[in-house]
N, C-alpha and C positions, 0 to 999 in steps of 0.2 A: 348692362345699361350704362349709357354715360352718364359722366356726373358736371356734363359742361350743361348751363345755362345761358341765356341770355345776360355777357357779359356787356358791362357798360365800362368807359375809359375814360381816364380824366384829360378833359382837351389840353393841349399842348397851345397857348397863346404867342402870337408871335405879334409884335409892334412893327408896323408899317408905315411909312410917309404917305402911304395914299389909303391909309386906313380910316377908321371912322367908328361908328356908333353904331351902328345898323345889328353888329354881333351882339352885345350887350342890350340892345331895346330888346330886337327880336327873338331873341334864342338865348338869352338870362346869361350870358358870357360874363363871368367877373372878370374887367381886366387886371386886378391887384396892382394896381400904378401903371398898369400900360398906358400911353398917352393915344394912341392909336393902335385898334385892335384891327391889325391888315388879313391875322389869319386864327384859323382855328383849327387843329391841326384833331381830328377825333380819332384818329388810327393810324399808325408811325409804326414803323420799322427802320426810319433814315439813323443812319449811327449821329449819335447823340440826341436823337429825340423817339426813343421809345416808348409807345404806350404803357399804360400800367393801369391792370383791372379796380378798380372803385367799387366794385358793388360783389356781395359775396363771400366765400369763403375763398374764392381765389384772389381777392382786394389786394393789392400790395405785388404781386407777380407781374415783371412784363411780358408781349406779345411773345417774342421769342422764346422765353422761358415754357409760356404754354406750349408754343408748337414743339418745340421741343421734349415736354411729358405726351403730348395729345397727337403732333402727329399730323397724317392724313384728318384725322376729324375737325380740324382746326381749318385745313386749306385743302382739304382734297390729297388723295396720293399721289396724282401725277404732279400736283404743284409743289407738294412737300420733297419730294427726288426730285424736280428742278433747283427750287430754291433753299431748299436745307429747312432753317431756321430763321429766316428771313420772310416776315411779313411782305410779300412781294406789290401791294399797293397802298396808295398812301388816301388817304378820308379826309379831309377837308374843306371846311368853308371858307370864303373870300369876301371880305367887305371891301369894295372900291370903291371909295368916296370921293375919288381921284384917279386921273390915269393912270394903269399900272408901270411897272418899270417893264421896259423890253424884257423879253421870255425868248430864251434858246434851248431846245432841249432835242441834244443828240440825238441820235438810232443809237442801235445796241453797238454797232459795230466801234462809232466815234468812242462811245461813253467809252465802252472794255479798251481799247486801248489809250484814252488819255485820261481817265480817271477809275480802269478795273473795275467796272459797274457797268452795269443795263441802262439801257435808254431810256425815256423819257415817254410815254405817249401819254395824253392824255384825254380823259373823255368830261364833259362840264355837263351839270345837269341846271340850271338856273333856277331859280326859288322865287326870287320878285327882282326887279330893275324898274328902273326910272324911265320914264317915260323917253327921252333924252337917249337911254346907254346905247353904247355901240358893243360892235365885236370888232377889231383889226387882224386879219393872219394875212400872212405869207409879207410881200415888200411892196412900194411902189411901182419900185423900176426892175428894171429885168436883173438878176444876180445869176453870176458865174460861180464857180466850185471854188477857183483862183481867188476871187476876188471876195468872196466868203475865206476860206483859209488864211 
């Protein structure tokens, strides 16, 4: 029998210029003096911002620490011999109470050679918006590889 539970994580607060209030109304986010709460980071494996279990007898452990006693029952085994010990997706909310800042996020291939890391995909699931929001991807005008580089 395992002895994992439904672990809960203490969010990881991040101050935004186009952050806001919407974390803290809606989802009881303290920001402890943040002035704008842009993000809310609920599951981390990025270095320097690992989760760490809140609730339990495993309280005070980070994510990697578990997968690393737990293993496959944490991520599955083909994900845990991909990734090792590395939480390989990141849980986060996004208040934009303001445009965001431009967003560029490699392939696997850019990331491993100019920063030895994986790419970037990502997938949004949307919770509420203003009447108002938009989405912007890709660019106006036509971009070359050149002229990206």
């Amino acid at each position: 029998m395992s002895e994992l539970y439904p672990l809960k994580f203490e969010p990881l607060l991040k101050d935004k210029v186009w952050g806001g209030y919407a974390l803290e109304r809606d989802y009881n986010k303290q920001p402890g003096g943040l002035p704008n709460i842009g993000e809310s980071w609920e599951l981390s494996s990025v270095d320097g911002n690992i989760s760490v279990v809140k609730n339990g007898f495993l309280a005070g452990n980070n994510i990697e620490e578990l997968i690393e006693v737990y293993m496959g029952d944490i991520t599955g085994d083909a994900v845990f011999e991909k990734f090792g010990n590395t939480f390989p997706l990141l849980f986060k909310f996004i208040e934009a109470g303001e445009d965001l800042s431009i967003q560029v996020h490699p392939g696997d291939a850019m990331a491993k050679e100019k920063h030895n890391d994986y790419g970037k995909t990502e997938m949004w699931y949307i919770l509420r918006s203003e009447k108002d929001a938009r989405i912007y991807t890709g660019f106006r005008e036509a971009v070359t590889k050149e002229m990206y580089d």
